[in-house]
VEXVOLUM-69052 format. One record per residue (C-alpha): x, y, z; residue in one letter. Coordinates in steps of 0.001 Angstrom, whole numbers. Example, Ala and Ser with C-alpha at 12.3 -4.5 7.8 and 13.67 -1.06 7.14 Angstrom:
<sites>
site u=12300&v=-4500&w=7800&code=a
site u=13670&v=-1060&w=7140&code=s
</sites>
This chain:
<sites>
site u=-9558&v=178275&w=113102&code=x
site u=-9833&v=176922&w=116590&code=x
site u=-10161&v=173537&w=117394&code=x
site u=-12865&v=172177&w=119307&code=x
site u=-12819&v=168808&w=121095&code=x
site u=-15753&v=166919&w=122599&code=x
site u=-15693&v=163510&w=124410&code=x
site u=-18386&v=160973&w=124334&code=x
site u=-20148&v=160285&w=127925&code=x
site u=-18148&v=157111&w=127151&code=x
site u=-15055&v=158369&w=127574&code=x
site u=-15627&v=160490&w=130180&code=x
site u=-16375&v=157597&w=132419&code=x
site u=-13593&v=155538&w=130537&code=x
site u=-11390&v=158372&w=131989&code=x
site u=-12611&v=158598&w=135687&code=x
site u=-12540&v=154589&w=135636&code=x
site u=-9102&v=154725&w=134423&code=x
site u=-7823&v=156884&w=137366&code=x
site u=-9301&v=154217&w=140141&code=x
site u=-8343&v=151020&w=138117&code=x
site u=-4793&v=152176&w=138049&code=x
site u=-4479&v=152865&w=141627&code=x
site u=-6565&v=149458&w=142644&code=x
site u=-4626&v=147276&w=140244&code=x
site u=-1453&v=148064&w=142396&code=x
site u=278&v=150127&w=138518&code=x
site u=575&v=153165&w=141209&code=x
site u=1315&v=153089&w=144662&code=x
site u=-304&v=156627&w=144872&code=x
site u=-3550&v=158140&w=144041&code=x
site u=-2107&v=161370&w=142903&code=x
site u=249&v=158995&w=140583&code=x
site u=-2402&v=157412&w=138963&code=x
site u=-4173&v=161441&w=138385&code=x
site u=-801&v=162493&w=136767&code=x
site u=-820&v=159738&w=134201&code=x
site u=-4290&v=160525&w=133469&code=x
site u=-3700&v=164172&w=133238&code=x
site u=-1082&v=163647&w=130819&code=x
site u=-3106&v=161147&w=128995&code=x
site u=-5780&v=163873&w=128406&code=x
site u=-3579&v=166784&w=127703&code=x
site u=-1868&v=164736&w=125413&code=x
site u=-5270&v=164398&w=123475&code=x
site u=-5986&v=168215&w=123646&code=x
site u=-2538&v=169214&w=122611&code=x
site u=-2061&v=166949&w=119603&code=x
site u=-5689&v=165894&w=118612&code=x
site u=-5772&v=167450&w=114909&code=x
site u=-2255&v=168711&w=114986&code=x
site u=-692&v=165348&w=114297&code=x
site u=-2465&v=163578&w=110893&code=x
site u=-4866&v=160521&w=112480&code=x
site u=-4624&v=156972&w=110618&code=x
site u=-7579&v=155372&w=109351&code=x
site u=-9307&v=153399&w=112470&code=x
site u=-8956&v=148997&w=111578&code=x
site u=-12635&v=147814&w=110583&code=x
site u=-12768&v=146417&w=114262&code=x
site u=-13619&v=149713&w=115968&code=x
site u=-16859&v=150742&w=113146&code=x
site u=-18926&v=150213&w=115897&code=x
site u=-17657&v=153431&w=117639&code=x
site u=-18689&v=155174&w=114705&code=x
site u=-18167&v=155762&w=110901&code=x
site u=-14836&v=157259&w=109442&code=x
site u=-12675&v=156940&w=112129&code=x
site u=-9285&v=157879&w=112550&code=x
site u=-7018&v=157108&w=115532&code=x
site u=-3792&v=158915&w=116985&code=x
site u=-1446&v=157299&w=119343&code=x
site u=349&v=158533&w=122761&code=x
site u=3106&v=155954&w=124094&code=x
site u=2874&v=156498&w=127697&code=x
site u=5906&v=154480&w=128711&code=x
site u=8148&v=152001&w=127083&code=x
site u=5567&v=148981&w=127124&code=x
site u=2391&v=151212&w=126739&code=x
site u=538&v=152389&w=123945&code=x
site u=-2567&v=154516&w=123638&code=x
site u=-4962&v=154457&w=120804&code=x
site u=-7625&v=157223&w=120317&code=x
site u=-10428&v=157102&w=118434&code=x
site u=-11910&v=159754&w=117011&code=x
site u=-14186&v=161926&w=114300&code=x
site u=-13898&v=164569&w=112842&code=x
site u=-15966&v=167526&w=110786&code=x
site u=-13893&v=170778&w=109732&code=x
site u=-12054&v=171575&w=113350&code=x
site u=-14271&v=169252&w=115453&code=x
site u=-13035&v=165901&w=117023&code=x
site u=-15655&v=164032&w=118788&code=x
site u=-13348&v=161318&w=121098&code=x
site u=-15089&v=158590&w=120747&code=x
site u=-13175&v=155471&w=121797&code=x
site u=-9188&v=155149&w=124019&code=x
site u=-7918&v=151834&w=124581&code=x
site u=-4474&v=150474&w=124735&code=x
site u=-2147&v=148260&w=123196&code=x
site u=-2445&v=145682&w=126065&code=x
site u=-6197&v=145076&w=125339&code=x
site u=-6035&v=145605&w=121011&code=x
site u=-2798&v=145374&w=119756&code=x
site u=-3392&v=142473&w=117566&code=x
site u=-5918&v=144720&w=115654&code=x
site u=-3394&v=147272&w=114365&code=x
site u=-574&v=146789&w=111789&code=x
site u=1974&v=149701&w=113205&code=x
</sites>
């Protein structure tokens, strides 16, 4: 059965915001930098989302939504990714990506 993935308007914006605040923050020197990491942000989620098993989502994120689970992506050696997400049969609705920089202290691993 084929997987289907759908992303809150939430994290579409979260991802388009991403893109600028990486290049205005100074993390890369080049626009077309900050797209890569992005890109490889997002086709990590469509590559693995449902192929790897998701952990149950700490109590601090319920107000995303109800049964969460997360998966993470380590995008270099000091960053971590967590995304948030639901799912029914072969559907994951994305509902939540933040990193360990702004909620580490909420997870145990």
């Amino acid at each position: 059965m084929e997987r289907k993935i759908i992303l809150t308007e939430e994290v579409e914006l979260f991802y388009a915001e991403l893109l600028i605040v990486l290049f205005e923050k100074g993390y890369f020197s080049f626009l077309d930098n900050a797209k890569l990491y992005v890109d490889r942000l997002i086709r990590y989620v469509e590559q693995y989302i449902g192929i790897i098993s998701g952990k149950n989502a700490p109590s601090f994120f319920d107000h995303y939504g109800t049964n969460l689970k997360y998966i993470t992506y380590r995008a270099n050696k000091n960053t971590w990714w967590y995304i948030f997400y639901q799912q029914h049969d072969n559907v994951f609705l994305i509902r939540h990506i933040t990193n360990n920089h702004v909620t580490a202290q909420y997870f145990d691993d």
